[in-house]
Backbone as a ProteinNet text record, in pm:
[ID]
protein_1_A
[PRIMARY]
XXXXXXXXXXXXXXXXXXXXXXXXXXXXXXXXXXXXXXXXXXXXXXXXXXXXXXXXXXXXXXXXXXXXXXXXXXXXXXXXXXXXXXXXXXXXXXXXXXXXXXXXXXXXXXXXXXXXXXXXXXXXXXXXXXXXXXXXXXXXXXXXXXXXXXXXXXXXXXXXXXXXXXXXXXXXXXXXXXXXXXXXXXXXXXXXXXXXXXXXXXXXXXXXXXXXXXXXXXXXXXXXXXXXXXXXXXXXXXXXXXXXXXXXXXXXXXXXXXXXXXXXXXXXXXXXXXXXXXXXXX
[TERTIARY]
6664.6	6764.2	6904.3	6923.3	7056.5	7108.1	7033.3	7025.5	7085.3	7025.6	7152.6	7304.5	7359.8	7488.9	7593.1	7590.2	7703	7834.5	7867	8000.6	8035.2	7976.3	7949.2	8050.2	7933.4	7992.5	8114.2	8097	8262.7	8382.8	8366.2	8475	8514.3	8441.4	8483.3	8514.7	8461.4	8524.6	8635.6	8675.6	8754.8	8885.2	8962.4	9026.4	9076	8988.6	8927.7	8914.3	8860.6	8899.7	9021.3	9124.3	9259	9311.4	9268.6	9363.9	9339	9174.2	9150.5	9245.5	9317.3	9456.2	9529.4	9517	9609.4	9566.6	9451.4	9372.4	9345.9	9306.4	9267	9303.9	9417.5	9500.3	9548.9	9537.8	9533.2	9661.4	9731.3	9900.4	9900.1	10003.5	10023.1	10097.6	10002.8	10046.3	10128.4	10298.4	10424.6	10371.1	10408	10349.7	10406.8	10304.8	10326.7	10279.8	10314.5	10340.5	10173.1	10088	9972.9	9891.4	9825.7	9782.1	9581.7	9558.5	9380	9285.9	9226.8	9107.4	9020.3	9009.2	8914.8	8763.6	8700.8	8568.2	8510.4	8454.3	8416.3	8215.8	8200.5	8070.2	8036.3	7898.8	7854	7730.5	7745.7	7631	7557.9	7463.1	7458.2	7324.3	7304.2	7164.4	7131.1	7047.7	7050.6	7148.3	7284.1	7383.6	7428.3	7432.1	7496.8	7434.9	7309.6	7215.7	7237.5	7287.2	7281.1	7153.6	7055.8	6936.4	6967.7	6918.2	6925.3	6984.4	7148.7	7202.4	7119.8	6974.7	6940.2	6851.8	6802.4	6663.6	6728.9	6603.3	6626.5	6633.8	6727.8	6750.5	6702.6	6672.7	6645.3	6746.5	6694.6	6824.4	6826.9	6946.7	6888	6818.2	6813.8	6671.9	6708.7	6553.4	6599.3	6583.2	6621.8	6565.3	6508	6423.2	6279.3	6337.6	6261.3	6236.8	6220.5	6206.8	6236.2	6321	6431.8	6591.6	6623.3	6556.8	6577	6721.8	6760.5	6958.4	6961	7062	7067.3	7205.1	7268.4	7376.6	7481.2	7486.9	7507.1	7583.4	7560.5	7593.9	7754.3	7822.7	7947.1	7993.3	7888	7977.9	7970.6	7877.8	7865.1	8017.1	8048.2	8080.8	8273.3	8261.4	8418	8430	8337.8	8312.1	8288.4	8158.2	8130.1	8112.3	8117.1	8027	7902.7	7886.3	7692.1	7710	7587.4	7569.9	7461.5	7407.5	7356.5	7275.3	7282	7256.1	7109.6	7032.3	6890.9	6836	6758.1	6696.9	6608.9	6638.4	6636	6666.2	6783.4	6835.6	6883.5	6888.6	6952.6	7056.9	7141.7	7241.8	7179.4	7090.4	7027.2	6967.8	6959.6	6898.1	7009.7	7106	7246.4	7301	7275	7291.4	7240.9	7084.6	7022.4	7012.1	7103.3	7106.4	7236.4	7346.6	7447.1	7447.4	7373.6	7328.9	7207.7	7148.5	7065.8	7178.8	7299.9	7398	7541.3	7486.6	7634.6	7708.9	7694.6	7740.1	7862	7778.7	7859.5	7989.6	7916	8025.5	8121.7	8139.7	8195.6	8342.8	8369.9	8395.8	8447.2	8422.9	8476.5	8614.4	8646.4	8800.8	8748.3	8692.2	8665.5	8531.4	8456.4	8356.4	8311.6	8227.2	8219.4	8029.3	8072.8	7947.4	7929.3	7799.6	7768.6	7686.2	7662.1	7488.3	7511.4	7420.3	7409.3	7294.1	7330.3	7197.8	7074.9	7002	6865	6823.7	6956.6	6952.7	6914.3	6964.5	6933	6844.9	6776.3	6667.5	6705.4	6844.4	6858.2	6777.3	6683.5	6590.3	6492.3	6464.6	6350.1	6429.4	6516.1	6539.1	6599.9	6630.4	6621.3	6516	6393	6288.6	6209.1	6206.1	6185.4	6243.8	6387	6447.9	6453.3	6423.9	6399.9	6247.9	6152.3	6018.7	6019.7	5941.7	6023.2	5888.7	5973.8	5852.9	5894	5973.7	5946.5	6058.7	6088.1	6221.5	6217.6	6094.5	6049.2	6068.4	5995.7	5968.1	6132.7	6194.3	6327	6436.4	6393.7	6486.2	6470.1	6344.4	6282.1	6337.7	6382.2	6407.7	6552.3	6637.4	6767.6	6852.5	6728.9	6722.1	6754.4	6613.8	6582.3	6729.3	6736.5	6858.3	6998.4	7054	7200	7177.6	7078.8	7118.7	7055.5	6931.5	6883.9	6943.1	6949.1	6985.6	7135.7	7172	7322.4	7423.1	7375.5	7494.7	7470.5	7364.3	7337.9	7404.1	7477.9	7523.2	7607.7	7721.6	7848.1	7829.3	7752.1	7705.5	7591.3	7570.4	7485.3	7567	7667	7764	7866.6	7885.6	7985.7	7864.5	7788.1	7704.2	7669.5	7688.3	7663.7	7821.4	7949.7	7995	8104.1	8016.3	8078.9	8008.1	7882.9	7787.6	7909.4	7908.9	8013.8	8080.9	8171.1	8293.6	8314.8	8165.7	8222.7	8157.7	8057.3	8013.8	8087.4	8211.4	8320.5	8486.4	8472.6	8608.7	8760.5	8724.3	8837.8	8849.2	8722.3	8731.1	8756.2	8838	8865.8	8745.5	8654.3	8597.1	8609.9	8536.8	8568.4	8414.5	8411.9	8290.8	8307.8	8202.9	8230.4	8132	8190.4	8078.3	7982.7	7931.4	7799.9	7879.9	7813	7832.2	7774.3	7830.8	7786.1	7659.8	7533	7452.3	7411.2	7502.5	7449.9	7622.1	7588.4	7712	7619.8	7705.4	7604.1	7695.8	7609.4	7611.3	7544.2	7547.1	7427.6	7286.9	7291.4	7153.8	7060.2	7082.6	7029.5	6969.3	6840.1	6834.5	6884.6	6897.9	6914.6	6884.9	6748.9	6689.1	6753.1	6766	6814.3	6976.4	7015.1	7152.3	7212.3	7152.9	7127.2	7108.3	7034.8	6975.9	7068.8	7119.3	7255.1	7328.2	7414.6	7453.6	7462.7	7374.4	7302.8	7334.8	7269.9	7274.7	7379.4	7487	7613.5	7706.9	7709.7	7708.5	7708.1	7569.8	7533.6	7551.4	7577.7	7671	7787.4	7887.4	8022.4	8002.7	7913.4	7888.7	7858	7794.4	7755.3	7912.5	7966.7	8061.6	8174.9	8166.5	8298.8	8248.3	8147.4	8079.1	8096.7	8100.1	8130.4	8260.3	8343.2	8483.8	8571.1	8462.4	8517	8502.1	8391.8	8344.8	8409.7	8455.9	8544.5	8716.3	8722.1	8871.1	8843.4	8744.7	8717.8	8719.4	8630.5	8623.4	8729.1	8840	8956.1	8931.5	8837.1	8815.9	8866.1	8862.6	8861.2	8747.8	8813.1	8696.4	8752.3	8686.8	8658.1	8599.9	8607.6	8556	8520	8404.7	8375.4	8334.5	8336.3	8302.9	8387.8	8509	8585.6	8600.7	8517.2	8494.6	8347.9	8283.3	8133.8	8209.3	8287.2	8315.9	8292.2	8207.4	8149.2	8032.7	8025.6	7889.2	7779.6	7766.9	7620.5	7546.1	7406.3	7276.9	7335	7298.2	7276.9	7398.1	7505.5	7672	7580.9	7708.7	7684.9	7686.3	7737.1	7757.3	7734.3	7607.8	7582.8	7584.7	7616.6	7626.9	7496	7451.7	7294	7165.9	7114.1	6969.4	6900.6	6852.3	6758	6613.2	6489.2	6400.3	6308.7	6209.9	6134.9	6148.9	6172.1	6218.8	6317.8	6434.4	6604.2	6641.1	6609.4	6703.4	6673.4	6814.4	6841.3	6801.6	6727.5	6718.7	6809.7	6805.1	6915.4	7028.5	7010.4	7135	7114.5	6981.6	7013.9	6831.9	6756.2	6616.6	6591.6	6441.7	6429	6251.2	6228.6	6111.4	6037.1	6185.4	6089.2	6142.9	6023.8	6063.9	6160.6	6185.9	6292.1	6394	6486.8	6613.3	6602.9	6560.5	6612	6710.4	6804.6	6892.3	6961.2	6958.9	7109.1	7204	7339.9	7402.6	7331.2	7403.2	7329.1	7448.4	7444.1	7537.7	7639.9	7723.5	7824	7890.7	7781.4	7768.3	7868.6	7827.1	7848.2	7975.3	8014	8124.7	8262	8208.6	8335.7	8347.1	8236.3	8249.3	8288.4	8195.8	8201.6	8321.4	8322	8357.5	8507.6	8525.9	8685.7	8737.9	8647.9	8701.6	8768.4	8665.1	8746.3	8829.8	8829.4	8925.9	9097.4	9080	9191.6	9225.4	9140	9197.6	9233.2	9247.8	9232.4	9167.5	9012.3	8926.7	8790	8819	8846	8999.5
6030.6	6032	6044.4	5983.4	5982	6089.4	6181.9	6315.4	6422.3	6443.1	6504.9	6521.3	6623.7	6633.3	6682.1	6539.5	6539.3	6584.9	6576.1	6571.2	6687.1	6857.7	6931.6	6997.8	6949.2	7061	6976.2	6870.9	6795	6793.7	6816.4	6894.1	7024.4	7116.6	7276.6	7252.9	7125.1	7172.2	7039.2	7005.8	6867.3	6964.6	7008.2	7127.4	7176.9	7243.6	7288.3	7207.3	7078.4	6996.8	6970.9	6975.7	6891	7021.9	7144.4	7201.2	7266.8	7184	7271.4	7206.7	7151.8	7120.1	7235.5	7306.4	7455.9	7532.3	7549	7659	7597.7	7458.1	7398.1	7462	7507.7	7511.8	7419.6	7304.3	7222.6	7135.4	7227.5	7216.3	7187.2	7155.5	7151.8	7282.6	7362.4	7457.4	7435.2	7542.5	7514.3	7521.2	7400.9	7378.1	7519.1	7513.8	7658.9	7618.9	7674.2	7613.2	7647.2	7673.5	7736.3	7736.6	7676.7	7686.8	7670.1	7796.6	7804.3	7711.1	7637.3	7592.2	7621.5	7597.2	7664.8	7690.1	7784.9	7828.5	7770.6	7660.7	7623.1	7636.2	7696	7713.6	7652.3	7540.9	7476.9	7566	7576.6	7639.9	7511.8	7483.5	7387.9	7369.3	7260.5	7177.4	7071.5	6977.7	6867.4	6767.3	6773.3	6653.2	6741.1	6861.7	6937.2	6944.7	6934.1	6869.7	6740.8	6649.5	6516.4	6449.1	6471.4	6397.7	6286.8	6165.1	6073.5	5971.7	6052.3	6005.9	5976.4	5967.3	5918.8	5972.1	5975.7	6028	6215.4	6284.7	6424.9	6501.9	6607.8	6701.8	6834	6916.4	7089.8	7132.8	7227.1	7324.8	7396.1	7496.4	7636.1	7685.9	7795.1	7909.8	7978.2	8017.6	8088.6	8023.9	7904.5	7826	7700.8	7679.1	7633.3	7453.7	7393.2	7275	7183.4	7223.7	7106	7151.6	7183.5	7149.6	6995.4	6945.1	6789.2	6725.4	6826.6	6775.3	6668.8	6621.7	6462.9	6483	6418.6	6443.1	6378.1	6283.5	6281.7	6315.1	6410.9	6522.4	6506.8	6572.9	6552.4	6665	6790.1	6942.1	6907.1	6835.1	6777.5	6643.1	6552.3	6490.4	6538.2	6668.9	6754.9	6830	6907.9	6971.5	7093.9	7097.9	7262.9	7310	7464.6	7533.3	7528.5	7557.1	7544.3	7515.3	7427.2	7382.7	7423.7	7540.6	7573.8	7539.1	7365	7318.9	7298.1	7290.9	7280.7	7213.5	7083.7	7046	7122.5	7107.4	7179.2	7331.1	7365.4	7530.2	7520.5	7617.3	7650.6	7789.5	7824.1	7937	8013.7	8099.3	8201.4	8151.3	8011.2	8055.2	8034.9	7988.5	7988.4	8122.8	8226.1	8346.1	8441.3	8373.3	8457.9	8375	8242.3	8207.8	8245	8276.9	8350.5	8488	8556.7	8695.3	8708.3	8616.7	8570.4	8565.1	8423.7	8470.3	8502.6	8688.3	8698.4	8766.4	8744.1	8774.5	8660.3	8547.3	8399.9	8391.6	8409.4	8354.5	8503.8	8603.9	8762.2	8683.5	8570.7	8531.7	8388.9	8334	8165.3	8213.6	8098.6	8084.1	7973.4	7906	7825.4	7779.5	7757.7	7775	7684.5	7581.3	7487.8	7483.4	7490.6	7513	7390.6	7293.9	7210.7	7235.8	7338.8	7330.5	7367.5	7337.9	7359.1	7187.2	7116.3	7027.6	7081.8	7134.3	7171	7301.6	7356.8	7427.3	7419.8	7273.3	7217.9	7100.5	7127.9	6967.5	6856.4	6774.9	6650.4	6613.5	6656.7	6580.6	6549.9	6597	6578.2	6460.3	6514.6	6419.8	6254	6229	6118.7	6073.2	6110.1	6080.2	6063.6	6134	6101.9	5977.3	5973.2	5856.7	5719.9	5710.9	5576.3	5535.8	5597.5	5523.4	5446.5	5268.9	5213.7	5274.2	5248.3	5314.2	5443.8	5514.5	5692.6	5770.3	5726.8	5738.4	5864.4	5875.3	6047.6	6130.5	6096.3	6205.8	6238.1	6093.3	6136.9	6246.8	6188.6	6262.6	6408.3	6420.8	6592.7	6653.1	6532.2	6621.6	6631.2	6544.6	6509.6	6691.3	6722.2	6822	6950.2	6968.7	7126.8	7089.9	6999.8	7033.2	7056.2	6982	6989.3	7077.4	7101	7194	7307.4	7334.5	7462.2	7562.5	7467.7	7480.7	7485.6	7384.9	7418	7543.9	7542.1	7622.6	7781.1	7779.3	7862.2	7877.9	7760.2	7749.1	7821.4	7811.4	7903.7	8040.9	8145.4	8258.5	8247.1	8178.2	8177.7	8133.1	8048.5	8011	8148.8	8231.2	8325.6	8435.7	8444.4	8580.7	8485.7	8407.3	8289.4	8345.2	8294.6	8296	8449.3	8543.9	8663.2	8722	8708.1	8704.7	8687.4	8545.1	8461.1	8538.4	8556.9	8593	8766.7	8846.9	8954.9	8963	8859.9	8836.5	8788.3	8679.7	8560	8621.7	8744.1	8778.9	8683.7	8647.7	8572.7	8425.6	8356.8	8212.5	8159.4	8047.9	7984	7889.7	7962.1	7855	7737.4	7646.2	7530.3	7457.7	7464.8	7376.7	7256.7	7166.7	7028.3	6985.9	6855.6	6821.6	6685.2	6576.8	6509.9	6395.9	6246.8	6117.1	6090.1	5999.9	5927.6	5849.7	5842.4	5803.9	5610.8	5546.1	5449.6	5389.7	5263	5171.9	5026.6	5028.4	4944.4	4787.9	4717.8	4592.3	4508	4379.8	4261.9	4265.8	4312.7	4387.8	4441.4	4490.7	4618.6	4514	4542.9	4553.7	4632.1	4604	4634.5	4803.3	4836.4	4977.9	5042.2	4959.6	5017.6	5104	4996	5007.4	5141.5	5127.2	5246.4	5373.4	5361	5490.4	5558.8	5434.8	5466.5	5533.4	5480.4	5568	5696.3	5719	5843.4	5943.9	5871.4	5944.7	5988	5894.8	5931.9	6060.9	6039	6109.9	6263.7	6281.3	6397.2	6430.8	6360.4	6407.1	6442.5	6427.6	6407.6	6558.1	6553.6	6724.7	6837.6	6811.6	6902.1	6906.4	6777.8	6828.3	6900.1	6857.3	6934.7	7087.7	7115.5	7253	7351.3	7276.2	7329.9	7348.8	7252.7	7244.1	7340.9	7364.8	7494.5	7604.4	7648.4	7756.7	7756	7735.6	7671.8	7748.4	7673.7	7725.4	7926.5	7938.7	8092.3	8152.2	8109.6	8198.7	8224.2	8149.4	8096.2	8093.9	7949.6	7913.6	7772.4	7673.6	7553.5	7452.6	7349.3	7225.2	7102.2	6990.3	6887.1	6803.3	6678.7	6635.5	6505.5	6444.9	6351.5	6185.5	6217.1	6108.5	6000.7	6004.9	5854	5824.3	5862.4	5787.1	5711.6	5693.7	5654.7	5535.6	5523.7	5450.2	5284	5230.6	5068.1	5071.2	5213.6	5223.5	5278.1	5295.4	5349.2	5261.3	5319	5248.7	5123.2	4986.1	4834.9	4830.1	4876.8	4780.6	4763.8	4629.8	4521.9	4601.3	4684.1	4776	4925.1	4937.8	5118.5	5167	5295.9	5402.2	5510.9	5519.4	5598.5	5576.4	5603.9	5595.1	5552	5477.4	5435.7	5433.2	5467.3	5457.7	5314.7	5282.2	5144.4	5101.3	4969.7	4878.8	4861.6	4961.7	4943.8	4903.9	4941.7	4944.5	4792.2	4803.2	4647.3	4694.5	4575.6	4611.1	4603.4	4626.5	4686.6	4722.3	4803.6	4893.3	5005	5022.5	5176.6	5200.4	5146.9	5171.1	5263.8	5347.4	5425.2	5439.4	5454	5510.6	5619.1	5734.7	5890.3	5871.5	5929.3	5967	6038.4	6152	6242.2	6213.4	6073	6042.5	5965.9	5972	5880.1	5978.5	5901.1	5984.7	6048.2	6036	6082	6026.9	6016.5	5923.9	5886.4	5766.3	5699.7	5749.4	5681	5740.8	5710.3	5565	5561.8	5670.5	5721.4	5787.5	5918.8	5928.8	6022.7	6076.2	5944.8	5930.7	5868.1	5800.9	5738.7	5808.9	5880.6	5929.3	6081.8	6179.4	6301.8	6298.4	6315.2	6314.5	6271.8	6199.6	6091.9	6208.8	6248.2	6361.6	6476.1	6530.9	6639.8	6688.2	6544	6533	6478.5	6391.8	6411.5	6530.2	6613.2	6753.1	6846.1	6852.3	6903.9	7013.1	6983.7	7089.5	7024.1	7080.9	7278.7	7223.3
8186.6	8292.3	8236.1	8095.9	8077.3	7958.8	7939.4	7904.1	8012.3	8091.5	8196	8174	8154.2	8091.1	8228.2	8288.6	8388.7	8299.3	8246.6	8124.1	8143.7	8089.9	8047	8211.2	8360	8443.5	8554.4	8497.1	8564.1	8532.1	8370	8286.3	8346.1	8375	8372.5	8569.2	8634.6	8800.8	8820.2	8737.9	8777.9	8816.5	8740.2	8784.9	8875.1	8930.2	9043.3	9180	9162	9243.8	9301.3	9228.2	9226.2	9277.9	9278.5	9329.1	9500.6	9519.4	9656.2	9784.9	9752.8	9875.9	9896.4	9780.2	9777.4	9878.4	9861.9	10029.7	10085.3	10105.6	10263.9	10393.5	10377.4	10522.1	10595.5	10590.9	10672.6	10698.5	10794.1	10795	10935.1	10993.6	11171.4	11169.9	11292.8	11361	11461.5	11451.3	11545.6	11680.2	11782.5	11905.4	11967.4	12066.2	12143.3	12313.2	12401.6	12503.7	12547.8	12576.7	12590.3	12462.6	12416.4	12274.7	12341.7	12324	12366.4	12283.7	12348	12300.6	12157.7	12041.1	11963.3	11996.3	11957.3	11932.3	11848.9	11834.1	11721.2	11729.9	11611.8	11566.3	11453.7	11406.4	11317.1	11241	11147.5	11069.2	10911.9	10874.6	10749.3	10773.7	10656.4	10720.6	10767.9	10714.8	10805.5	10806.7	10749.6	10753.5	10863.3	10917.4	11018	11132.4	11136	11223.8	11284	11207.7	11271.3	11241.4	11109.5	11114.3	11097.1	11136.2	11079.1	11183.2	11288.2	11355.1	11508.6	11508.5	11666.9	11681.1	11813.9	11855.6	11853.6	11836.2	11801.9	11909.9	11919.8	12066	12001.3	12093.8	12093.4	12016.8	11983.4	11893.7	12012.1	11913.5	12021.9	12023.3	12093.4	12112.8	12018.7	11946	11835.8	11694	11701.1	11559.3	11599.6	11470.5	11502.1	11540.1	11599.7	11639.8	11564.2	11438.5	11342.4	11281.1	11299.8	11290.5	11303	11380.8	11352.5	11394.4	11501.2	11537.7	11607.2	11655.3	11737.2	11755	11881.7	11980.1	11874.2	11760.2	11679.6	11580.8	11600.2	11456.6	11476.8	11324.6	11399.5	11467.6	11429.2	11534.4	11672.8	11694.5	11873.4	11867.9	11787.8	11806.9	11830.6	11801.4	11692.8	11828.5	11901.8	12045.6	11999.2	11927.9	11841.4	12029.2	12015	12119.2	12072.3	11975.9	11929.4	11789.9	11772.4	11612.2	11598.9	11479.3	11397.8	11309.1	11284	11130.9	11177.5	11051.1	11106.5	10941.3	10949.6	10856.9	10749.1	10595.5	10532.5	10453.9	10561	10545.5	10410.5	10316.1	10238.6	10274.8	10143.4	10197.3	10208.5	10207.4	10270.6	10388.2	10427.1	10581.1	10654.3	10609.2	10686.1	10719.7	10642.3	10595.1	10732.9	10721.8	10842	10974.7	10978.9	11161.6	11183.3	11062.3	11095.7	11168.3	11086.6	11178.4	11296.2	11338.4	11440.1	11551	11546.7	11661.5	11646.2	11556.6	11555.3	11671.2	11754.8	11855.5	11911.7	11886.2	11954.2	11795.7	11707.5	11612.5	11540.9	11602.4	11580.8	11687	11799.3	11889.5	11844.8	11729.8	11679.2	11612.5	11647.2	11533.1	11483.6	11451.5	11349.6	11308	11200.1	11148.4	11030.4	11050.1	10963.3	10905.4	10759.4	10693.7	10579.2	10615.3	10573.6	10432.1	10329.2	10263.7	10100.7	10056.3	9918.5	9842.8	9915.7	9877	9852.6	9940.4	9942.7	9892.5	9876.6	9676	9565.2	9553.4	9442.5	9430.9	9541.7	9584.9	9559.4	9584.4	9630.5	9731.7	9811.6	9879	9754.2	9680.1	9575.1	9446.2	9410.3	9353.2	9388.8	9540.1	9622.3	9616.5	9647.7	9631.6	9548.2	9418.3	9243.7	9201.2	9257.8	9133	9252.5	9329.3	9430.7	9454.7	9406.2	9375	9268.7	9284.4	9164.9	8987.6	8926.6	8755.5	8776.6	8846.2	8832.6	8721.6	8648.9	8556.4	8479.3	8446.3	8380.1	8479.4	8605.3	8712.4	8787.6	8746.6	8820.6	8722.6	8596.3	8470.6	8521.5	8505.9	8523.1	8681.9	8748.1	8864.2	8876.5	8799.7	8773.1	8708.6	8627.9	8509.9	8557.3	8690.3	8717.4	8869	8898.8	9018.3	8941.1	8849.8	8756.3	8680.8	8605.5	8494.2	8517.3	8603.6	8623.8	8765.6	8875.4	8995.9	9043.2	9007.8	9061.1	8955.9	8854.7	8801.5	8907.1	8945.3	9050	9169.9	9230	9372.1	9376.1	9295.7	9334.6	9403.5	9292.3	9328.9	9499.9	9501.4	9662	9723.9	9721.8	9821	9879	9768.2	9724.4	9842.4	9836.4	9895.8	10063.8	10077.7	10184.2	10251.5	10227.5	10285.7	10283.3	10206.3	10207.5	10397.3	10428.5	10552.6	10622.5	10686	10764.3	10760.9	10645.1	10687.9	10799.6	10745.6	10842.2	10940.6	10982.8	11067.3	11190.2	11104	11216.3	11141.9	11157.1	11071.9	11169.8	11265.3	11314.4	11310.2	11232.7	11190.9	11121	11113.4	11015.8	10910	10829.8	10763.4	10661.7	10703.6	10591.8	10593	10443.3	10362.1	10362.8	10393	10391.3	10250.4	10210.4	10126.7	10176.3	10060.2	10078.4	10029.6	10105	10090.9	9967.8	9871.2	9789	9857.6	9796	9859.3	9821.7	9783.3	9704.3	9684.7	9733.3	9726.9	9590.2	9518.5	9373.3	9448	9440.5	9446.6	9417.7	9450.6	9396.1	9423.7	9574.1	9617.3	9540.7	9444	9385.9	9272.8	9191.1	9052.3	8996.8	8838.6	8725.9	8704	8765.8	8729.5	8873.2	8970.7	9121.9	9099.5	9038.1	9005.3	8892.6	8802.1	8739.8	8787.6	8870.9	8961.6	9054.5	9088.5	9227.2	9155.1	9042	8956.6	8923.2	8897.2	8869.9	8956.9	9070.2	9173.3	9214.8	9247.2	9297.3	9161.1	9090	8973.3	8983.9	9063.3	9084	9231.5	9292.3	9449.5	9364.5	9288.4	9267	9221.9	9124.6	9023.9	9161	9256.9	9392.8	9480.3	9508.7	9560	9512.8	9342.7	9319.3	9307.2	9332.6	9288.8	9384.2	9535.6	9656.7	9687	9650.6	9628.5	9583.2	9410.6	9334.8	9453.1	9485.3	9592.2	9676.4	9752.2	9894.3	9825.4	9706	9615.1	9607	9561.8	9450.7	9582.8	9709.6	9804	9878.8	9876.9	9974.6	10130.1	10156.7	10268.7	10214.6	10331.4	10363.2	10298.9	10229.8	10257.7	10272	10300.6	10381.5	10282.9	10208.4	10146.1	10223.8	10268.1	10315.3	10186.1	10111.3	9999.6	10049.3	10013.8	10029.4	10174.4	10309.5	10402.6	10396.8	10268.9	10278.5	10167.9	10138.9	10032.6	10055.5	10038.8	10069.1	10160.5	10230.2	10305.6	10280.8	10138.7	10098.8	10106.2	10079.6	10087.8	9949.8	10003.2	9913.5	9966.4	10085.6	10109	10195	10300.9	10338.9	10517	10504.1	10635.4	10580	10552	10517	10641.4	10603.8	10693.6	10641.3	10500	10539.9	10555.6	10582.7	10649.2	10546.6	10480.5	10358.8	10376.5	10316.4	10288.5	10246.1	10318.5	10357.1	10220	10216.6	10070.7	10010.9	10089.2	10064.9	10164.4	10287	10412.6	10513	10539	10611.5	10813.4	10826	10981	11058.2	11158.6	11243.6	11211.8	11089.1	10994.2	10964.8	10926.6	10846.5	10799.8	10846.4	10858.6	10967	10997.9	11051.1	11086.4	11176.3	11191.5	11126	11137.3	11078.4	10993.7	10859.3	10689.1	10665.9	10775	10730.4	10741.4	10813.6	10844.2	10733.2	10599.7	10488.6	10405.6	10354.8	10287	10307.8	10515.5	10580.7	10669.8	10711.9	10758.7	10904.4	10913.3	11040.1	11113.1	11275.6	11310	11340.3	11263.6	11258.1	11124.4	11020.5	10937.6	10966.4	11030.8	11143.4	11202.4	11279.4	11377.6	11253.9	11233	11141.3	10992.2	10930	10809	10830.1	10867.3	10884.3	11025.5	11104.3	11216.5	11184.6	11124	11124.1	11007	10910	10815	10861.2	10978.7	10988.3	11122.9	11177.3	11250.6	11112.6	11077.8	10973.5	10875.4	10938.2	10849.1	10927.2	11095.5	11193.6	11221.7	11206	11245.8	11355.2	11442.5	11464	11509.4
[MASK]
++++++++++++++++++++++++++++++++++++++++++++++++++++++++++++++++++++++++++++++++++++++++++++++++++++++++++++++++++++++++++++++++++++++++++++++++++++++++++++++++++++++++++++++++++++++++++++++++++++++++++++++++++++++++++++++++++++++++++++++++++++++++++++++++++++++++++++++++++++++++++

């Protein structure tokens, strides 16, 4: 596990980080006496979905039913016209529900794209390094997502939101990124604690990766991390969804397997939602 050379790609995007305030956009526009409504359209996966945040609603027509969305989400919570995000998409399927309704989003001024996790299987490696004894199986999965997988993202983000863009040539897009998944506290063992670590580690290496992308492409991003800050899984008030043997009742436990490892729905409302309303989007 501690072979993984976080070092290596936080060095070459720290950079990069510090400077994506430069393109954000995110200035106040001079009041105007009539100022129209935005179009806002959600595209991502399941943090854009809303898994995790409640009992599950229909997508649209057109993509499949286990999209897994919930009223939740924050594009419902922001007043998308339609959200897009659907559990498990990667940038190519963002790619192709972009051109599925490009009709509705040829018509957005603003455009918010959640994905690049399930790129690099952070669902797999959530699930590798939180079984307890799995420390090989997590290393190896730590391995093929950081060092095989992500140096990959940029270039799929880059052909991802080249789509979008001439698909929604009149929207404003902006990339959001991913919660630290793991608040370290007393809660935790020794090997728990370690792990959180780790973990968060490699959210930090994903978001600044999206960050960079968001910079190279000159769109918008949204960094949601320091609104999760004391509410990961083991704080005293989490905000994500944890998996049976972490999660506190009537906090952040869940019935379905698949809402582990995504915000609940104050997660939601106060993390995502409070983000990009403080960045004013849409």
């Amino acid at each position: 596990m501690n072979n993984v050379p976080f070092r290596r790609w936080s060095g070459r995007l720290s950079a990069a980080v510090a400077a994506i305030a430069l393109v954000a956009g995110f200035t106040a526009a001079p009041a105007t006496a009539a100022r129209p409504d935005p179009v806002y359209i959600a595209l991502g996966d399941s943090y854009a979905a809303g898994t995790g945040g409640g009992a599950y609603s229909a997508p649209p027509v057109g993509l499949p039913a286990e999209c897994l969305q919930t009223q939740m989400s924050y594009p419902v919570l922001r007043g998308a016209v339609r959200n897009l995000g659907c559990f498990g998409a990667k940038t190519t399927d963002v790619t192709a529900v972009a051109g599925l309704y490009a009709a509705e989003l040829a018509s957005a001024t603003v455009v918010t794209v959640t994905v690049g996790g399930n790129d690099i299987n952070t669902g797999q490696v959530a699930v590798s390094c939180t079984v307890p004894g799995s420390t090989p199986t997590c290393g190896a999965a730590l391995y093929d997502s950081l060092v095989v997988k992500l140096p990959e993202l940029p270039g799929k983000i880059k052909e991802m939101l080249k789509a979008v863009k001439d698909i929604a040539p009149n929207a404003r897009i902006v990339l959001t990124g991913y919660p630290r998944l793991f608040t370290v506290s007393a809660g935790l063992t020794a090997q728990q604690a370690q792990t959180a670590r780790t973990m968060n580690s490699a959210a930090d290496l994903l978001n600044a990766t999206i960050a960079y992308s968001a910079l190279a492409n000159r769109v918008g991003y949204v960094s949601v991390a320091e609104r999760f800050v004391g509410h990961g899984i083991g704080a005293a008030t989490p905000w994500i969804v944890a998996p049976a043997g972490l999660c506190s009742p009537l906090a952040n436990c869940s019935l379905s397997p698949f809402d582990a490892f995504h915000p609940t729905a104050a997660g939601y409302s106060d993390g995502y939602a409070a983000a990009l309303a403080a960045a004013r989007v849409p």
